[in-house]
C-alpha positions as CSV (number, residue, x, y, z in Angstrom):
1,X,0.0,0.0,0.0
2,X,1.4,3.5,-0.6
3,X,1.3,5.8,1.8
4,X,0.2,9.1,1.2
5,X,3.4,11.4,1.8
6,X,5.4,8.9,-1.1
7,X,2.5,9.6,-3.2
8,X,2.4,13.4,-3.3
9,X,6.0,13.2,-3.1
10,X,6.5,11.4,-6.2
11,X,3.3,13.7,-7.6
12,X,5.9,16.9,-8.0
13,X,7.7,14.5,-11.3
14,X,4.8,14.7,-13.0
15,X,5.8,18.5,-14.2
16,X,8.7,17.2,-15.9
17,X,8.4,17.4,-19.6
18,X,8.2,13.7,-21.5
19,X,7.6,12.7,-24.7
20,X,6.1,9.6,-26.1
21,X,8.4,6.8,-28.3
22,X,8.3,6.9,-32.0
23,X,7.1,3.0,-32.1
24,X,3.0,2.2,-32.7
25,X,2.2,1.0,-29.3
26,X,-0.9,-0.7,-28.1
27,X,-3.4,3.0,-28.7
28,X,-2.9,3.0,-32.3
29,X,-3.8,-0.7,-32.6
30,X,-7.0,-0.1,-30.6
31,X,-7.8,3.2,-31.9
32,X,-8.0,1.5,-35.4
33,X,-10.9,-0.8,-34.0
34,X,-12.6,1.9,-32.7
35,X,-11.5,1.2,-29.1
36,X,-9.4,3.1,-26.8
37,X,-6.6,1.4,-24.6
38,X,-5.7,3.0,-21.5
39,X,-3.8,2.5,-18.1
40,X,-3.9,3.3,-14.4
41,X,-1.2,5.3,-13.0
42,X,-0.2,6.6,-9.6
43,X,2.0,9.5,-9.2
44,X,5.2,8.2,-7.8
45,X,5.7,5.7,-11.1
46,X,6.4,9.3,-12.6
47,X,9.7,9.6,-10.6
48,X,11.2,6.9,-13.1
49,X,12.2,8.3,-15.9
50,X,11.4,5.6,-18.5
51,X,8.0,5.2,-16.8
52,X,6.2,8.0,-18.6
53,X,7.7,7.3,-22.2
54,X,6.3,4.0,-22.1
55,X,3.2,4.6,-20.8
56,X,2.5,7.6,-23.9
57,X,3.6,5.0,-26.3
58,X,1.2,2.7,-25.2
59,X,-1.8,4.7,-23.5
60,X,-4.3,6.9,-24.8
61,X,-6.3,7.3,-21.4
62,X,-4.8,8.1,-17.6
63,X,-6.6,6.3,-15.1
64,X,-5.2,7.7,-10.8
65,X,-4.4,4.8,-9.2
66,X,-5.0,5.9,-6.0
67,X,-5.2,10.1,-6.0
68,X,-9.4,10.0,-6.6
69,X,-9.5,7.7,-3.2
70,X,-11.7,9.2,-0.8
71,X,-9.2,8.7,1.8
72,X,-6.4,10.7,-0.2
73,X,-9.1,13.3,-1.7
74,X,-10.3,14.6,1.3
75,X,-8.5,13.2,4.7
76,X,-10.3,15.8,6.9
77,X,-13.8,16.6,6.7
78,X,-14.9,19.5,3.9
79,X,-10.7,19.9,3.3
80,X,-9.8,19.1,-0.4
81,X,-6.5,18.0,-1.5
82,X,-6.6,17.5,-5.3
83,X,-2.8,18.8,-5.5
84,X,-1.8,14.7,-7.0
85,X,-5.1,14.4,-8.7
86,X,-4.4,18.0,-10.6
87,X,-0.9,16.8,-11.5
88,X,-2.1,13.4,-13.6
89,X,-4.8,15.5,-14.9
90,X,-2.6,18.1,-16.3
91,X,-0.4,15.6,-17.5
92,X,-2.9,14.1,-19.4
93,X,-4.3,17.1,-20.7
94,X,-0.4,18.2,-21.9
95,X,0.0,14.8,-23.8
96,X,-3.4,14.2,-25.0
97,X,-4.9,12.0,-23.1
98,X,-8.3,11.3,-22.4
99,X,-8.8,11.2,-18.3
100,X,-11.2,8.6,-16.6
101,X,-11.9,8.9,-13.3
102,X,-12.0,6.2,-9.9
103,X,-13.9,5.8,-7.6
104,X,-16.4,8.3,-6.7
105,X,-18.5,5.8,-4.5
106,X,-16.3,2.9,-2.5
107,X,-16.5,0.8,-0.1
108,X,-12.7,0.8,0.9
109,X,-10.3,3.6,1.3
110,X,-12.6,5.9,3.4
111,X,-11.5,8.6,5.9
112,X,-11.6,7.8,9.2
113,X,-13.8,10.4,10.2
114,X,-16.5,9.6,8.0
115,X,-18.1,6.5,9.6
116,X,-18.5,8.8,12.8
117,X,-19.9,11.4,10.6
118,X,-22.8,9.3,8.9
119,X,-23.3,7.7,12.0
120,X,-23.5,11.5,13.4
121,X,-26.0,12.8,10.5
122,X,-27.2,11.0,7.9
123,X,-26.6,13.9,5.8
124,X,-26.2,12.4,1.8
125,X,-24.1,15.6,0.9
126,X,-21.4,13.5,3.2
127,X,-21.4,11.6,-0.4
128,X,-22.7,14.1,-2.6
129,X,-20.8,16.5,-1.9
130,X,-17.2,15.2,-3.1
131,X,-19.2,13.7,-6.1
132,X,-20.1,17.1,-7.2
133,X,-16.5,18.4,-6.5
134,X,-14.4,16.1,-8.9
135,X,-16.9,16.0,-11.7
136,X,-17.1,19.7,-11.9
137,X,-13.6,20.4,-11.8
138,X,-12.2,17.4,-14.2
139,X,-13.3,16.6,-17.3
140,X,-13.3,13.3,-17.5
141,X,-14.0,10.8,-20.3
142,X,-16.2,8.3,-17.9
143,X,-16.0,7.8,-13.8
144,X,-16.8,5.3,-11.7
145,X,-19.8,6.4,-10.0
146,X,-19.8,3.4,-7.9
147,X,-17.7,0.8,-7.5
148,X,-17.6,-2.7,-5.6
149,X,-21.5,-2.8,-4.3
150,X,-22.3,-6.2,-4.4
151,X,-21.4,-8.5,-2.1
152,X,-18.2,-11.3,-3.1
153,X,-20.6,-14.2,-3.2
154,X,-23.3,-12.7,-5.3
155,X,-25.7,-12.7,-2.1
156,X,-27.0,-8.7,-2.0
157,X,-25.3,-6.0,-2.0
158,X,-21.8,-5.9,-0.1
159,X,-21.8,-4.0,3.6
160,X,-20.6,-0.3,3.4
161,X,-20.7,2.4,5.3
162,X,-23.0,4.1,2.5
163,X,-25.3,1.0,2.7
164,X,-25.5,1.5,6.3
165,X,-26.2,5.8,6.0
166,X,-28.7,5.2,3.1
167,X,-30.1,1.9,2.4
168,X,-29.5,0.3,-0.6
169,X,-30.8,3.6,-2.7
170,X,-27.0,4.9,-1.9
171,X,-26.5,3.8,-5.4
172,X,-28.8,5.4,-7.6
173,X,-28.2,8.5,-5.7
174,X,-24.6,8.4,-6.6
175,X,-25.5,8.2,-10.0
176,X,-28.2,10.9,-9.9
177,X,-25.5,13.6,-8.2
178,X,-23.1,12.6,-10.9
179,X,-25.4,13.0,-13.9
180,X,-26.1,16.2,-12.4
181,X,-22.9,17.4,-11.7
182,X,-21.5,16.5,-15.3
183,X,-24.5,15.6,-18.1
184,X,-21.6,14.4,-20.9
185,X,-19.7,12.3,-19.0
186,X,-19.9,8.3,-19.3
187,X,-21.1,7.2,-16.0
188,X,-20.0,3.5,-15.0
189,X,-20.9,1.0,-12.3
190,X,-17.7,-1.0,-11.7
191,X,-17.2,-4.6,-9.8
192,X,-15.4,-7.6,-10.2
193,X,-16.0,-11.4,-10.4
194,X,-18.3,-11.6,-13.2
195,X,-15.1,-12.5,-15.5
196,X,-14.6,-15.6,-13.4
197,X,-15.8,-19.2,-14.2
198,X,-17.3,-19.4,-10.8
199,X,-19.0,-16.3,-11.0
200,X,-22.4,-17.5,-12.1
201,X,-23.9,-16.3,-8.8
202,X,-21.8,-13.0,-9.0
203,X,-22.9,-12.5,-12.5
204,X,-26.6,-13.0,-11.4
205,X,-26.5,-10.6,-8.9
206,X,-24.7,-7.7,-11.1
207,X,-27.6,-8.0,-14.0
208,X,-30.2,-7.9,-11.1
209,X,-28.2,-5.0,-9.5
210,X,-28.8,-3.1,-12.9
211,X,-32.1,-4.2,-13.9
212,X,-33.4,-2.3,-10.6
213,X,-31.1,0.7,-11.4
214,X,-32.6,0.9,-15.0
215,X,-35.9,0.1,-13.7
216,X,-35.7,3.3,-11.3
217,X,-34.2,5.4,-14.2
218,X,-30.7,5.4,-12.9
219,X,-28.7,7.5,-14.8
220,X,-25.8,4.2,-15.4
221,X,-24.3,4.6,-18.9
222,X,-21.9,1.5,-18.8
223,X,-20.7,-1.9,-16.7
224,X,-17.3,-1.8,-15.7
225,X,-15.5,-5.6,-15.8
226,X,-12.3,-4.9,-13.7
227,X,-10.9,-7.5,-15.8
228,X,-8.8,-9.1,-12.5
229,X,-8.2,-12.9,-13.9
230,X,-6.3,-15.8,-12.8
231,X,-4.0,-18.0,-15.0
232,X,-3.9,-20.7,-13.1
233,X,-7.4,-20.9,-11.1
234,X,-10.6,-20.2,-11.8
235,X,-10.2,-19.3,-15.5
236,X,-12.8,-17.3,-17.7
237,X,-15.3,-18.9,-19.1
238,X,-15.9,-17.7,-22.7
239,X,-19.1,-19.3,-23.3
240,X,-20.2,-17.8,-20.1
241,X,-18.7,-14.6,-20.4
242,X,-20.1,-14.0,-23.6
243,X,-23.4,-14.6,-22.8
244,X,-22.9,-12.3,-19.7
245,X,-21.7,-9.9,-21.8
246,X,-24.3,-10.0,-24.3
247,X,-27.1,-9.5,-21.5
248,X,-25.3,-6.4,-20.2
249,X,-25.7,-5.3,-24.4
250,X,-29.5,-6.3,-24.6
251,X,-29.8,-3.7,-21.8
252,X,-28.3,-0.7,-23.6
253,X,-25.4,-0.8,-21.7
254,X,-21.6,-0.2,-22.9
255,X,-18.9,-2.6,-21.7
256,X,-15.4,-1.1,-20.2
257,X,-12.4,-3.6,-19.1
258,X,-11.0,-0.9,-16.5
259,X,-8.1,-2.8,-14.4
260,X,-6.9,-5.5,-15.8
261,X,-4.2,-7.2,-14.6
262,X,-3.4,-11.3,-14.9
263,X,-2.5,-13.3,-11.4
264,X,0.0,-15.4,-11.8
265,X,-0.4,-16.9,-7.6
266,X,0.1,-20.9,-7.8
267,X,2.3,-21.2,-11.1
268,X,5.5,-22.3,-11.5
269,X,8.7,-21.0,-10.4
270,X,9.8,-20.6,-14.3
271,X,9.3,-17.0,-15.3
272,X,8.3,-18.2,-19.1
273,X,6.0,-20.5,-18.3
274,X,4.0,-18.2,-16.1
275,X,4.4,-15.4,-18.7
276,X,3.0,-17.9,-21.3
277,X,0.1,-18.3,-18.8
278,X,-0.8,-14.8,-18.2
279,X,-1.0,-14.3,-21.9
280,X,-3.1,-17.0,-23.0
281,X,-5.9,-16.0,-20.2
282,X,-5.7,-12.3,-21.1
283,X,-6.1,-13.4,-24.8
284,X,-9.0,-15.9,-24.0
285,X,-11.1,-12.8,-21.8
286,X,-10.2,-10.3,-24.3
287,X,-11.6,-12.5,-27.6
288,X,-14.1,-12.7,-26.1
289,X,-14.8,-9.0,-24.5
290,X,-13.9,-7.8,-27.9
291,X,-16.1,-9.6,-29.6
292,X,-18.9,-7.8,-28.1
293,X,-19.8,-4.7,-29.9
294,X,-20.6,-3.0,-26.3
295,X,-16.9,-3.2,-25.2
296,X,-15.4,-0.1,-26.3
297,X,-12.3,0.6,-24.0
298,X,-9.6,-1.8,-22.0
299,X,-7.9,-0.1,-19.6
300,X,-4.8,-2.0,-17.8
301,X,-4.7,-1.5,-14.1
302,X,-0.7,-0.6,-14.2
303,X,1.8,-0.4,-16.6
304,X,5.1,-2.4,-14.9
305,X,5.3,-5.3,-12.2
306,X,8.1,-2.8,-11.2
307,X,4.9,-1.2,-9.2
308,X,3.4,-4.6,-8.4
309,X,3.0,-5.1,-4.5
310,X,5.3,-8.2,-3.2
311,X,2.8,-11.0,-2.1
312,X,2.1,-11.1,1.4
313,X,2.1,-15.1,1.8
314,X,5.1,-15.7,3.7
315,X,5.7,-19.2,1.5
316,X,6.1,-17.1,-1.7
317,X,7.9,-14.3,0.3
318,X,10.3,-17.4,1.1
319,X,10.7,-18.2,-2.7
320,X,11.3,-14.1,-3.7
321,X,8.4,-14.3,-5.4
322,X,7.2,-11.5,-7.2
323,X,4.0,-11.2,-9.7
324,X,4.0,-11.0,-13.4
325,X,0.5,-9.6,-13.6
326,X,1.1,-6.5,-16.3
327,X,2.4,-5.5,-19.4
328,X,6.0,-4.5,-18.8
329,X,8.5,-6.5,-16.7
330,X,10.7,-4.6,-13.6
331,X,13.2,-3.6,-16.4
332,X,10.2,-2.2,-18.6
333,X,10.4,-4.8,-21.0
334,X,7.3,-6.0,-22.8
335,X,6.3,-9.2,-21.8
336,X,4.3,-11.4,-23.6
337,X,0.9,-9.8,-22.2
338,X,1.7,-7.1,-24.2
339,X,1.7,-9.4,-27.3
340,X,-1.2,-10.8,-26.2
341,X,-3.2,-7.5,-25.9
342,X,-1.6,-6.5,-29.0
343,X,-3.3,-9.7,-30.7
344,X,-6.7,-9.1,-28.6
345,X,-6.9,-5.5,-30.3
346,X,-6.0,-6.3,-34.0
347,X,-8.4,-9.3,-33.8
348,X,-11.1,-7.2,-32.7
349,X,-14.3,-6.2,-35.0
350,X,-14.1,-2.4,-36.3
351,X,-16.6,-0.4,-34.1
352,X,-17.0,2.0,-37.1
C-alpha cells in the first residue's frame, strides 16, 4: 500500500516534460478498431524516468491509481487535496490523453472520520458532496460512480458504510449527483467477479443490480468488468462470459475492461512459463470481451510489475516471489501480455 506522503512526493515529477516513443504502441492498434486502450497510473511511477515514455507509447487514457481515493481526496472533513489528482490531470491534458476517473463511490479507502460522521448525521451531501467536487472540476471521459456494491458471493449487495447511512438507494443517488454534476460524462458501475468461471452467482446478482437501477431510471451509462483474472485458477469462461456480456448489451449498456491485470499466484517457479500463462488467459477474456460490440475501452490497471506489490504469503515471500500480472516487466520490457493484448486488439471487429 502507498502511503500518502510517497504519493504526493512522487506527484511533483509529473511537471517534468516527457515525450512519447516513436514506435505504434498498443493505442494505435486499438484506436484502429474503434476502441481506446488506457492505463492506471499513480503519481510516484512518474519519478522513473522511463516510466512516462512508455506509458504515452502505449496509453491513450490516464486512469489515478490511488489520488481520486476518498481517503487521499479529502482526509479531513470538507478539506480538499486535489494537489496529485491536478498533477495526472494536467499531464494528461499536456500529452493528450483522455482522463477517466476512480472511484467516486467505494466501499474501501474511506477517511476515518466519516463513519462517525454518517453515524453522526445521515446527511447524503457527506457523499454528494465530493461527487459534485471532482466531476465539476475534471473533465473526464467516464468515472466510476460506484464501484464494488455487491457482495463477493453474489448474495445482496456488499456491507458499506453508504449501505448503512442510506439503504440500498446509496446507489442510484450516486448516479443521480453525478449525472447532475457532469451531463456528458460516461457514468460507469464497476465490480469484479463476473469475469470468473465461478461467477455465475456474481454474475446474477450484477444483471439484477442493474435491472433495478434501470428500472428506477438510474442515470448508469456503462458496466465496468475490472478484468482481474487468474492464470492458473478459476479461469474465464468464454461461453459464459459472452453470454454475460451480451445481457449487459441487450440492456443498452456499454462494456469497459477498467483494471486489468493477470495473477500469476500458484504457477511455477519458471518465469516463461507463467508469462505464457498470463498471456493466453488475457487473450482468452479479451476474444471474447472484444467480440462484443458494447466493449469499447480496456484499460490496464498498471503499466510495470516494477509497481506490483510483493505478495504477502510468507511461502512465496520465502521463494522471492514477485508477480507478473502487467504489461511491462521490472526492467520495462514488454512481456508477452503485451503481445497478447496486441493480438486481442488487431483481432477485434471495427466499431465504425
Amino acid at each position: 500500500m502507498i502511503d500518502r506522503r510517497t504519493l504526493l512526493a512522487g506527484a511533483a515529477s509529473l511537471a517534468l516534460p516527457a515525450s512519447a516513443q516513436a514506435a505504434p504502441g498498443l493505442k494505435e492498434i486499438a484506436a484502429s478498431k474503434g476502441l481506446v486502450f488506457g492505463c492506471a497510473a499513480a503519481t510516484y511511477e512518474f519519478g522513473n524516468g522511463d516510466f512516462a515514455p512508455t506509458l504515452l507509447r502505449d496509453a491513450a487514457q490516464l486512469v489515478p491509481e490511488y489520488e481520486m481515493k476518498r481517503d487521499v481526496l479529502e482526509p479531513r472533513p470538507g478539506r480538499y487535496d486535489f494537489s496529485a489528482l491536478d498533477r495526472l490531470s494536467g499531464f494528461a491534458r499536456r500529452n493528450g490523453l483522455s482522463f477517466r476517473g476512480t472511484p467516486l463511490v467505494w466501499w474501501h479507502s474511506n477517511p476515518p472520520w466519516l463513519a462517525p460522521a454518517l453515524q453522526a448525521r445521515r446527511d447524503d451531501r457527506l457523499m454528494t458532496g465530493p461527487i459534485a467536487a471532482l466531476l465539476k472540476r475534471y473533465s473526464m471521459a467516464s468515472v466510476d460512480v460506484v464501484n464494488e456494491a455487491v457482495a463477493e458471493d453474489g448474495n445482496g449487495l456488499r456491507p458499506s458504510v453508504w449501505l448503512d447511512a442510506f439503504g440500498p438507494g446509496y446507489i442510484e443517488m450516486a448516479f443521480h449527483a453525478a449525472r447532475q454534476a457532469a451531463p456528458g460524462t460516461r457514468l460507469v458501475y464497476n465490480d469484479y467477479g463476473c469475469e470468473w468461471g465461478s461467477g455465475d452467482r456474481i454474475r446474477a446478482a450484477h444483471l439484477k443490480l442493474l435491472d433495478g437501477l434501470l428500472k428506477r431510471n438510474a442515470p448508469v451509462d456503462a458496466l465496468g468488468l475490472q478484468g482481474h483474472l487468474w492464470a492458473f485458477r478459476d479461469r474465464t469462461d468464454q461461453r459464459k462470459l459472452r453470454d454475460f456480456l451480451q445481457a449487459v448489451r441487450d440492456r443498452g449498456l456499454a462494456v469497459l475492461v477498467t483494471e486489468l491485470d493477470v495473477d500469476d499466484t500458484g504457477g511455477p517457479a519458471d518465469i516463461a512459463t507463467r508469462d505464457r500463462a498470463v498471456a493466453d488467459e488475457a487473450r482468452r477474456f479479451l476474444d471474447v470481451a472484444l467480440d462484443n460490440p458494447a466493449t469499447q475501452a480496456v484499460i490496464a490497471w498498471n503499466l510495470s510489475d516494477r509497481y506490483v506489490d510483493a505478495p504477502q504469503d510468507w511461502k512465496l515471500k520465502l521463494l522471492n516471489w514477485r508477480y507478473r500480472k502487467t504489461l511491462y516487466d521490472a526492467q520495462m520490457r514488454r512481456k508477452p501480455l503485451w503481445d497478447a493484448v496486441a493480438r486481442a486488439f488487431a483481432g477485434a471487429r471495427a466499431r465504425y
